[in-house]
N, C-alpha and C positions, 0 to 999 in steps of 0.2 A: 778383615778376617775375624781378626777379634767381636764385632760388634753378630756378625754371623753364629760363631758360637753361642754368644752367650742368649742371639734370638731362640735357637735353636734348642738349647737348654731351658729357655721360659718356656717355649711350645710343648715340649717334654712334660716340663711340671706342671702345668698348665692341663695336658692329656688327663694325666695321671689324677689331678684332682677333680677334673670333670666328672672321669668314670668313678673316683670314690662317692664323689657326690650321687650319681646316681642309681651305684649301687644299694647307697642309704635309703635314698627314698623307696628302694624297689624293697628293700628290707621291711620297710614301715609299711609299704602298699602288698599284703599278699596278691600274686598274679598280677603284678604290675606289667608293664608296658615291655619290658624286658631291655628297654633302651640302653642300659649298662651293659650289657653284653654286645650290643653293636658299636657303641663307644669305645668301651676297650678294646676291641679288636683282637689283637695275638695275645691279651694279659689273660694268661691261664688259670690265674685266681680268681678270675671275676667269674669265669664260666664255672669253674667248679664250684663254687659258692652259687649260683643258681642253677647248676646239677643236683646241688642237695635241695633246694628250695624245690625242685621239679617234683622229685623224690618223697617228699613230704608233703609237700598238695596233694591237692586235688586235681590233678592235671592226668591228662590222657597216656597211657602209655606209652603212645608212638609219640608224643612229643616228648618224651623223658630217655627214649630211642635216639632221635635225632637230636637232641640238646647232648647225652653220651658222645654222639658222632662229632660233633663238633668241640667237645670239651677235648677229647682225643686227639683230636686232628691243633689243638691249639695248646695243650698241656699232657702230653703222652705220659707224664709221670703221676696222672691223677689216679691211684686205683681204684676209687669208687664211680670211675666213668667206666671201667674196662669190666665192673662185676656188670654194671644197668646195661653191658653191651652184650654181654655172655646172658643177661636176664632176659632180653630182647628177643635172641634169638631161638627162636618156634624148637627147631630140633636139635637134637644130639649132633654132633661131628667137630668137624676141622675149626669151622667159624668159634663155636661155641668154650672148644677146648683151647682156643688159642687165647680168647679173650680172657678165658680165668687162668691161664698161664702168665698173660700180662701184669692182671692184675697184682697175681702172686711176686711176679716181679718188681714191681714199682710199687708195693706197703708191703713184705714182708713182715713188719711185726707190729702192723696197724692194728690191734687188740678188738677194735668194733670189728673190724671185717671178717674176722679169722670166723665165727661164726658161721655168717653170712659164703665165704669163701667154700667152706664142706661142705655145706647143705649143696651151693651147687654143684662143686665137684663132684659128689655121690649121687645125685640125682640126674645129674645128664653123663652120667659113666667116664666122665673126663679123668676119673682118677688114674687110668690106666696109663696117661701121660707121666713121662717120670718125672719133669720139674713140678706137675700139681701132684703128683704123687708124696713129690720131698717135701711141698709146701704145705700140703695136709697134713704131715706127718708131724711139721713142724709145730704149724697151728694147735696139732692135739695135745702135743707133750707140750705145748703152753699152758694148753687149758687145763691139762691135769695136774699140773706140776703149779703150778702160778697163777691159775683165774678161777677158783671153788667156786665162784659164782655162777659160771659159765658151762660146769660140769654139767646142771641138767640140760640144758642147749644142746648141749655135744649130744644126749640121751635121746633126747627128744630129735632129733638129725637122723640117729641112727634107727631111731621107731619106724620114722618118715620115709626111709631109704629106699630103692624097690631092692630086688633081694641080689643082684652083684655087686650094686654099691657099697651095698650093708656091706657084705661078706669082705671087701677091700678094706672098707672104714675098722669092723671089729679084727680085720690081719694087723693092723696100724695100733689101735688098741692095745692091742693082745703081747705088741709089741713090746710098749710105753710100760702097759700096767695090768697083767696078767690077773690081777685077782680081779680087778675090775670087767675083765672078760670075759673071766668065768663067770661073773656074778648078773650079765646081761642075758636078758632072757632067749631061749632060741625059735627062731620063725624070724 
C-alpha cells in the first residue's frame, strides 16, 4: 500500500513538472503548440496564464473566446477569463451581464481590471445589474480615492459611453465625488 502511495505521489510530481516544463517552453515559443494546457489538464494556472498569452497575441478572437471557455470551465475563479467571456459575446443581455458579474465576483479588487471591468459594464448596459452596479461603484471610488493614475481612464470610459451608461456611470461619480461631476463635460 505504501509503495502505492508513494508511486502515486511521484506520478503527481512528475505531472506537475511536466506541464511546468512545458509551460516554459511555450513561454519562450510565442503561439506555441499549446501542449501545456493539454498536459495540465484541470491546473487552472496553466490555462489562465495562456489566457493572458491568447490576450496579448496575435491570436484570433474566437480562439481567445474558447481558450476563456475553457479556462472557466477549469479555474472559475480566474476573472480575466469571465471579462474575455462578457468581451466575446456579440450583444447586450443575460450572457454578457452574467459574465462581468462573475467576474466582478472572483477579482473584486484586481486593480488592472477595474478599468477594463466599467468600460464593459457601461457599454453593454450591464450596469443596471445591482452586483455590477456595487462592483462599479466600487471600482470607481478606488480609482478616485487610490489610483490618480487611472483617473483619466475612468474619463476617458465615460467619453466612450453611449449615453445610459454614461448617465449610470456619472450617478456613480456624482456619488463618490461631486465636484468631479460637476466638472465633467455634458453630452
Amino acid at each position: 500500500m505504501a509503495a502505492l502511495g508513494l508511486g502515486l505521489i511521484a506520478l503527481a510530481g512528475l505531472w506537475l513538472l511536466v506541464s511546468e516544463a512545458l509551460l516554459s517552453r511555450d513561454r519562450r515559443h510565442a503561439g506555441g503548440a499549446w501542449l501545456s494546457t493539454t498536459v495540465a489538464g484541470f491546473r487552472g494556472d496553466v490555462w489562465a496564464e495562456r489566457l493572458r498569452a491568447t490576450q496579448t497575441g496575435n491570436q484570433p478572437a474566437d480562439m481567445a473566446r474558447r481558450f476563456a471557455v475553457r479556462t472557466v470551465a477549469r479555474s472559475p475563479v480566474t476573472p480575466e477569463a469571465w471579462l474575455t467571456l462578457a468581451e466575446a459575446v456579440p450583444e447586450e443581455g443575460a450572457q454578457k451581464q452574467a459574465a462581468i458579474a462573475m467576474a466582478c465576483a472572483t477579482g473584486p479588487a484586481v486593480v488592472p481590471l477595474m478599468t477594463r471591468r466599467i468600460a464593459l459594464a457601461v457599454s453593454a448596459n450591464a450596469i443596471t445589474d445591482t452586483l455590477v452596479e456595487q462592483c462599479v461603484r466600487s471600482d470607481v471610488r478606488h480609482i478616485l480615492h487610490r489610483e490618480n493614475g487611472l483617473r483619466a481612464v475612468l474619463l476617458e470610459i465615460d467619453r466612450a459611453a453611449p449615453p445610459a451608461g454614461r448617465a449610470r456611470l456619472r450617478a456613480i461619480i456624482g456619488d463618490i465625488d461631486p465636484a468631479l461631476a460637476a466638472s465633467l463635460p455634458s453630452g
